[in-house]
DODO-625746 format. One record per residue (C-alpha): residue in three letters; x, y, z. Coordinates in Angstrom, 3 decimals. Last residue first. Layout:
BEGIN
   rest          X          Y          Z
    Ala          X          Y          Z
...
***
This chain:
BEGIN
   rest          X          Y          Z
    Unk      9.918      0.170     -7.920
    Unk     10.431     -3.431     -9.301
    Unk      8.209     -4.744     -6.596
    Unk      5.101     -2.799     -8.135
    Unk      5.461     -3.400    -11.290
    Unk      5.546     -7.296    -10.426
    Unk      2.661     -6.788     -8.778
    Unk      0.516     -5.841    -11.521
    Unk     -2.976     -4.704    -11.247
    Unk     -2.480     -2.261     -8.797
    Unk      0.082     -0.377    -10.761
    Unk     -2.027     -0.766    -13.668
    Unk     -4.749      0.841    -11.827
    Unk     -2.784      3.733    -10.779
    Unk     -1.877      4.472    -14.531
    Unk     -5.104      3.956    -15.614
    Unk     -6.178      6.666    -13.060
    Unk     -3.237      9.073    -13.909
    Unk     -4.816      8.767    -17.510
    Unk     -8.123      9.483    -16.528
    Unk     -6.697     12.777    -15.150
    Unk     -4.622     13.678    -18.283
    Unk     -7.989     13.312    -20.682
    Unk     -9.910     15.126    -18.044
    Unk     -7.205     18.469    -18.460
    Unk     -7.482     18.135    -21.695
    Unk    -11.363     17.955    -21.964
    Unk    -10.718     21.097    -19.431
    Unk     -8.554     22.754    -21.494
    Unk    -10.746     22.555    -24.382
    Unk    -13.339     23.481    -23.083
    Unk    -12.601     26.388    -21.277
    Unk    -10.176     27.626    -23.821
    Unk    -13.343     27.522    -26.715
    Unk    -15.067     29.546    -23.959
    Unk    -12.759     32.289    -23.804
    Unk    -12.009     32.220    -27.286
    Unk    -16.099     33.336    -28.225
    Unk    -15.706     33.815    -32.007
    Unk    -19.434     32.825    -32.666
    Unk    -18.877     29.911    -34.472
    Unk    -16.030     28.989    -31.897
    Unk    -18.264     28.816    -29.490
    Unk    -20.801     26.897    -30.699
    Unk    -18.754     24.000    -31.524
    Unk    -17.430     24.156    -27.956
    Unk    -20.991     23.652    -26.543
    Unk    -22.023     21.117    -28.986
    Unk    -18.971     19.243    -27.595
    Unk    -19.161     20.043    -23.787
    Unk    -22.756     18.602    -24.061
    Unk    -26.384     19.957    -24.866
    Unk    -26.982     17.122    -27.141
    Unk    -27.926     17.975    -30.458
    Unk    -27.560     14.200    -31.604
    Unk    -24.815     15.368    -34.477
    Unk    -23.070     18.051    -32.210
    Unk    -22.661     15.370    -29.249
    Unk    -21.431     12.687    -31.659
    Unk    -18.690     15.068    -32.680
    Unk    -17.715     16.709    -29.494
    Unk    -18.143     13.122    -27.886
    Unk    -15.316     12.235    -30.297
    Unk    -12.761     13.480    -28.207
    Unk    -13.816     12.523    -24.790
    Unk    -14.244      9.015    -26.324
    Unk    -10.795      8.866    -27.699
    Unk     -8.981     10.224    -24.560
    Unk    -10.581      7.284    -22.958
    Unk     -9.137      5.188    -25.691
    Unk     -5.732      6.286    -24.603
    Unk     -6.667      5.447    -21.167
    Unk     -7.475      2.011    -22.055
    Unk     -4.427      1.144    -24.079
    Unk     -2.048      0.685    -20.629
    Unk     -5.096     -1.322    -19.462
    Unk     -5.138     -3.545    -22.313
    Unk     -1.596     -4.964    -20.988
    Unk     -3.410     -6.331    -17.397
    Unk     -6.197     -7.788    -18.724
    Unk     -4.240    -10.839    -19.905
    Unk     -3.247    -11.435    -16.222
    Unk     -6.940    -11.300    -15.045
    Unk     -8.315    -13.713    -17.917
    Unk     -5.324    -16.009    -17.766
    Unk     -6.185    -16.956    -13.687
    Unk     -9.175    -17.016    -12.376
    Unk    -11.397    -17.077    -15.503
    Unk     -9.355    -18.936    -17.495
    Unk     -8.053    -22.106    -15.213
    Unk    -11.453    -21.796    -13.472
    Unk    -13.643    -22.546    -16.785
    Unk    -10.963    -24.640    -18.208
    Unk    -11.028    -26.841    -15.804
    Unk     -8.251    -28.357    -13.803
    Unk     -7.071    -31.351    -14.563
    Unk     -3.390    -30.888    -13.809
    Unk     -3.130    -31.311    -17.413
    Unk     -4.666    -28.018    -17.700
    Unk     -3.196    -26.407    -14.969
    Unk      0.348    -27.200    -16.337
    Unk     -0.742    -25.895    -19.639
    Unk     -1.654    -22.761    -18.635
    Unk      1.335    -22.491    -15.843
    Unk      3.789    -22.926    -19.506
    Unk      2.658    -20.058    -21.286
    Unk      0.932    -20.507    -24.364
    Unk     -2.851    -18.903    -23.181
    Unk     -1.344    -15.720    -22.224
    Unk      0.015    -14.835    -25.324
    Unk     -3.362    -15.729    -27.149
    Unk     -5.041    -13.682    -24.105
    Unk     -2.900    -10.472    -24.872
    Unk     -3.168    -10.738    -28.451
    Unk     -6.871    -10.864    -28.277
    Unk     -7.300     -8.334    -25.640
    Unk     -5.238     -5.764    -27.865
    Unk     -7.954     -6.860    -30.792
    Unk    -11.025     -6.412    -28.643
    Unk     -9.651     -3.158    -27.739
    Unk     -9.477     -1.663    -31.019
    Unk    -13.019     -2.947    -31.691
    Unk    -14.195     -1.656    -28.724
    Unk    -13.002      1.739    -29.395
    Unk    -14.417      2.044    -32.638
    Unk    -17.932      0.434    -31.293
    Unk    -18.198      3.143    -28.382
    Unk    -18.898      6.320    -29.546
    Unk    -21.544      5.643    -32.173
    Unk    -22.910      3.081    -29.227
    Unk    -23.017      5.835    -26.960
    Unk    -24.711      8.122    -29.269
    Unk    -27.375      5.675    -29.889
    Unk    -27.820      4.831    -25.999
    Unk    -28.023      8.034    -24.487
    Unk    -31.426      9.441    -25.420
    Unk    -33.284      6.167    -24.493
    Unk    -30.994      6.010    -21.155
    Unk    -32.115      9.256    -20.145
    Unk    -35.709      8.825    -21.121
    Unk    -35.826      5.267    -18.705
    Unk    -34.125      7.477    -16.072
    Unk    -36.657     10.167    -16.347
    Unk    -36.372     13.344    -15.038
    Unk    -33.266     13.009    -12.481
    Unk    -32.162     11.264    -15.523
    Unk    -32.254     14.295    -17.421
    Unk    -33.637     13.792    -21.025
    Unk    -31.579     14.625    -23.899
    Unk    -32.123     15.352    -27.739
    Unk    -32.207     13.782    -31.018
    Unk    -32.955     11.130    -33.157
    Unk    -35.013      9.411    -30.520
    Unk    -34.803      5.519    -30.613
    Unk    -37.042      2.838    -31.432
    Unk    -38.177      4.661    -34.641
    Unk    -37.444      1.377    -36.311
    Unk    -36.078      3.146    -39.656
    Unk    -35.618      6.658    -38.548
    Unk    -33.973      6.001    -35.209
    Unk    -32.778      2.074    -35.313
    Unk    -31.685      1.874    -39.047
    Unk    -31.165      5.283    -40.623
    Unk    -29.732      6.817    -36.987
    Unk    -27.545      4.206    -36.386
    Unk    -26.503      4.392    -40.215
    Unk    -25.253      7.922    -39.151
    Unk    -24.008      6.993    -36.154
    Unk    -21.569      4.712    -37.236
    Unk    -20.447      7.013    -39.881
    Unk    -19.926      9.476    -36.822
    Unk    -17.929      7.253    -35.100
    Unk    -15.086      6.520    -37.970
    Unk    -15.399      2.733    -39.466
    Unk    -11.652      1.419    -39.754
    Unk    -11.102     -0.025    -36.281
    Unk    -15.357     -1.219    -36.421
    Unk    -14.508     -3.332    -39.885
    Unk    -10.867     -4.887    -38.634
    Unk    -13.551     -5.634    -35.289
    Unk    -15.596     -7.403    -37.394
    Unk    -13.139     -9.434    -39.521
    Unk    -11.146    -10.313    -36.318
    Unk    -13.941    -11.743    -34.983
    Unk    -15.265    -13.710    -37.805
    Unk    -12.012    -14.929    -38.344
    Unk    -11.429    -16.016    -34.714
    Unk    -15.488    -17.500    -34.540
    Unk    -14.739    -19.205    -37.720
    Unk    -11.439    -21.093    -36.174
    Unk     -7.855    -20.204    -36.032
    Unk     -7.923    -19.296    -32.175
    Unk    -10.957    -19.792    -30.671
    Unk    -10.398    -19.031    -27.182
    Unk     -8.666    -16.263    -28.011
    Unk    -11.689    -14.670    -30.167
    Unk    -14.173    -15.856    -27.194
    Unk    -11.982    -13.652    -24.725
    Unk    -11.296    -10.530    -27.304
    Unk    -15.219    -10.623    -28.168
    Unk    -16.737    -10.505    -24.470
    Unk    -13.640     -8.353    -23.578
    Unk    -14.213     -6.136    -26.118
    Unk    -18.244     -6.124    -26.239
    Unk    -18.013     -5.625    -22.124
    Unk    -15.348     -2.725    -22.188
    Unk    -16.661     -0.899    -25.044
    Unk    -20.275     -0.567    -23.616
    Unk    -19.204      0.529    -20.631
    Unk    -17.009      3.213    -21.911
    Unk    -19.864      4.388    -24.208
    Unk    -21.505      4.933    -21.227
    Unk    -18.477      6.908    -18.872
    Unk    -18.196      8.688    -21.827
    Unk    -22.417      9.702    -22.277
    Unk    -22.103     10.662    -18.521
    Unk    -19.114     12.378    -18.679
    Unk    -20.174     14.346    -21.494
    Unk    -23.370     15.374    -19.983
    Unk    -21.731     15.978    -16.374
    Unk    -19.447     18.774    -18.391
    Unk    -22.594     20.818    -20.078
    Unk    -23.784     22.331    -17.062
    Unk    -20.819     23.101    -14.706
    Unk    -18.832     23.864    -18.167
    Unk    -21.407     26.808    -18.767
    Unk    -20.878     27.732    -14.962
    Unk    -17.155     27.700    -15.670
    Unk    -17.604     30.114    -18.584
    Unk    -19.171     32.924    -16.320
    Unk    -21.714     34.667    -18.552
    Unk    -21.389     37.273    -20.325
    Unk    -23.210     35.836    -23.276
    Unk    -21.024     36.895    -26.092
    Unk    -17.573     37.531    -24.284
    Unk    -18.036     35.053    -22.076
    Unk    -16.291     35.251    -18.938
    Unk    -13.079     33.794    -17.728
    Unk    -12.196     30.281    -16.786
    Unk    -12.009     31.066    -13.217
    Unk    -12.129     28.375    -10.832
    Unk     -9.210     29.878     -8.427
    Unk     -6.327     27.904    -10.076
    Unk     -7.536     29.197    -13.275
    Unk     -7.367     32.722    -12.754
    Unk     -3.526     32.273    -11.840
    Unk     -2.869     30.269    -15.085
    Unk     -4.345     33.260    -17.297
    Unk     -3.081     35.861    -15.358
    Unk      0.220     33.844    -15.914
    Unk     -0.270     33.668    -19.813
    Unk     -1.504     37.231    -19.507
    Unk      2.166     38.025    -18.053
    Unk      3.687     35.973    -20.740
    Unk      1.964     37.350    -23.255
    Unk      2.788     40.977    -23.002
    Unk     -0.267     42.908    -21.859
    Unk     -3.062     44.647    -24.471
    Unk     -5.492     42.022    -24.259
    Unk     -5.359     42.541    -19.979
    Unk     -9.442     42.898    -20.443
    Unk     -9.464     46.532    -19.255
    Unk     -7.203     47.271    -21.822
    Unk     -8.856     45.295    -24.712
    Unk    -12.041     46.811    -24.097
    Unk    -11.114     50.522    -24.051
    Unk     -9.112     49.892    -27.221
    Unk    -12.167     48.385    -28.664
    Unk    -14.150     51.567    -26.954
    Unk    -11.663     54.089    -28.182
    Unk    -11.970     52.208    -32.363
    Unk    -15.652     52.663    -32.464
    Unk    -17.753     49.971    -32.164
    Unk    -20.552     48.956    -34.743
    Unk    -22.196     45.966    -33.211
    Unk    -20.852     42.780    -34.830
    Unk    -21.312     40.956    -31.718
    Unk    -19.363     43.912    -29.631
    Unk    -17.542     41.361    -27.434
    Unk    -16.821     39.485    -30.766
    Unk    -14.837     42.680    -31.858
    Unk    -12.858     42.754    -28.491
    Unk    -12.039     39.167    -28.526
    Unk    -10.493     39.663    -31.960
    Unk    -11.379     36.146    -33.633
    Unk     -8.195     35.580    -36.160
    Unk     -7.133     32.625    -33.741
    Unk     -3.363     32.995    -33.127
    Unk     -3.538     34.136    -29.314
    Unk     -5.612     30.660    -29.326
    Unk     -2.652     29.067    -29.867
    Unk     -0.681     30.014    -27.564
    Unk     -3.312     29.311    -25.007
    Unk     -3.798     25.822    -25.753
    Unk     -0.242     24.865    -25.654
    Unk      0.305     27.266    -22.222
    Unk     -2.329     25.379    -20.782
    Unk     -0.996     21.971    -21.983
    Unk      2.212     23.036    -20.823
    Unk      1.063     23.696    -17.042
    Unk     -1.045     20.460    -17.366
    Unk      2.198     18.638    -17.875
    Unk      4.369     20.261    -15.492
    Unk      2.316     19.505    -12.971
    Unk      1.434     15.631    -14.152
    Unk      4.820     14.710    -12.658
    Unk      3.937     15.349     -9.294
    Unk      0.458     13.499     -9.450
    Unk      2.569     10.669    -10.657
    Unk      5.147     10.804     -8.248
    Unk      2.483     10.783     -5.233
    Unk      1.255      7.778     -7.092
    Unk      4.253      6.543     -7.055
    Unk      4.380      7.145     -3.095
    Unk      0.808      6.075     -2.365
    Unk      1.311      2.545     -4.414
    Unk      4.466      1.613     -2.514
    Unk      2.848      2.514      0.801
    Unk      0.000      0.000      0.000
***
């Protein structure tokens, strides 16, 4: 126990100089964005050149970078993501609403990933070389190369349009309806979630094929143990180990393409959000986002990361 609470102490450690560039990446470039803060502020209004200047100096626009950069980092610390320059609202209250949307339809399409890849990867493995293993492997080639919102699309033709078993658009609370909720949720989440299972049906493949020729596999098998126990207590946990180095990538994948799959189910997410703000010019809100979809993407990592520690002993004595 104290070997996991001092690397993950180093973890956490080494993630502050991350985040720190990953703010400065994402506010670098947005000082090249053509938007003019101070024009957008105006909404096309017809200001005259003392009240832009006016604007930009009581804004900090007209400061050297690197002291807005550390305005910038300071106002974060405290919560403050800045204000809207269209709505003038605070942009962390419009990432208090929109960010539990994003996690929730994540955290579902994560779900869904994680029981069709191990479901798949395990009865792939398990037969290796046969019609199941080439069917498989044909599928998931299919779901690796198929982009999310292509999935969604024929989602939408089939089960929405087609069936009309699911909405084609919009979000119910769940405090309002859980039943509505998961209606609303499910095609997007399965748009999000068949690339990613597909990738991790194949790493959970390999892993479990590699797993399955090492020499304490055999010996429990001719030991007479079953093949029920001698998978599911023993090659199924150590094969799970590797795919949860790929996991957090795939995380990163989800938060990602929720801005896609948000925009194209007109749910009020962190995605349809950030679209909107950068059609109207609003930088402060397009930082918002995206730093804090950055800043999530990190996080989850640090979680895979202590997982794997957990996970694997033999990490955990070498360090």
């Amino acid at each position: 126990m104290i070997v996991v609470v001092r690397m993950l102490a180093s973890r956490i450690l080494a993630l502050i100089p991350l985040l720190l560039g990953v703010i400065l990446f994402v506010f670098i470039v947005m000082q090249f964005s053509p938007v003019d803060p101070a024009l957008a502020a105006f909404n096309g209004a017809n200001a005259t050149e003392a009240q832009l200047e006016q604007f930009r100096q009581a804004n900090g626009l007209l400061d050297p970078l690197p002291l807005q950069y550390v305005h910038f980092v300071w106002h974060l610390l405290q919560g403050d993501f800045g204000t809207s320059v269209i709505t003038k609202e605070p942009v962390g209250q419009t990432i208090a609403t929109a960010l539990p949307l994003t996690v929730q339809l994540t955290l579902l399409g994560l779900l869904i990933a994680l029981v069709l890849s191990v479901v798949l990867g395990v009865t792939s493995a398990l037969f290796r070389g046969r019609w199941p293993d080439h069917l498989i492997r044909v599928v998931t080639l299919a779901g690796v190369a198929a982009p999310a919102f292509w999935i969604a699309l024929l989602l939408v033709q089939w089960l929405a349009v087609g069936k009309g078993l699911f909405p084609t658009s919009g979000y119910v609370s769940p405090a309002d309806s859980v039943s509505g909720w998961l209606n609303s949720l499910t095609l997007p989440a399965i748009s999000l979630s068949l690339p990613v299972a597909a990738q991790l049906t194949r790493v959970i493949r390999t892993s479990m094929v590699e797993e399955l020729d090492k020499d304490y596999v055999r010996t429990a098998r001719g030991g007479g143990l079953p093949p029920v126990v001698v998978v599911g207590r023993n090659v199924l946990r150590n094969a799970l180990v590797n795919p949860l180095t790929v996991l957090g990538l795939r995380v990163g994948y989800l938060l990602g393409g929720a801005v896609v799959i948000e925009t194209m189910f007109a749910l009020p997410g962190m995605g349809q959000n950030m679209i909107q703000a950068v059609q109207d010019g609003d930088t402060a809100k397009v930082q918002g986002f995206v730093i804090t979809i950055a800043v999530g993407f990190v996080l989850v990592n640090l979680i895979v990361d202590v997982l794997y520690l957990i996970a694997n002993p033999r990490l955990r004595s070498h360090s």
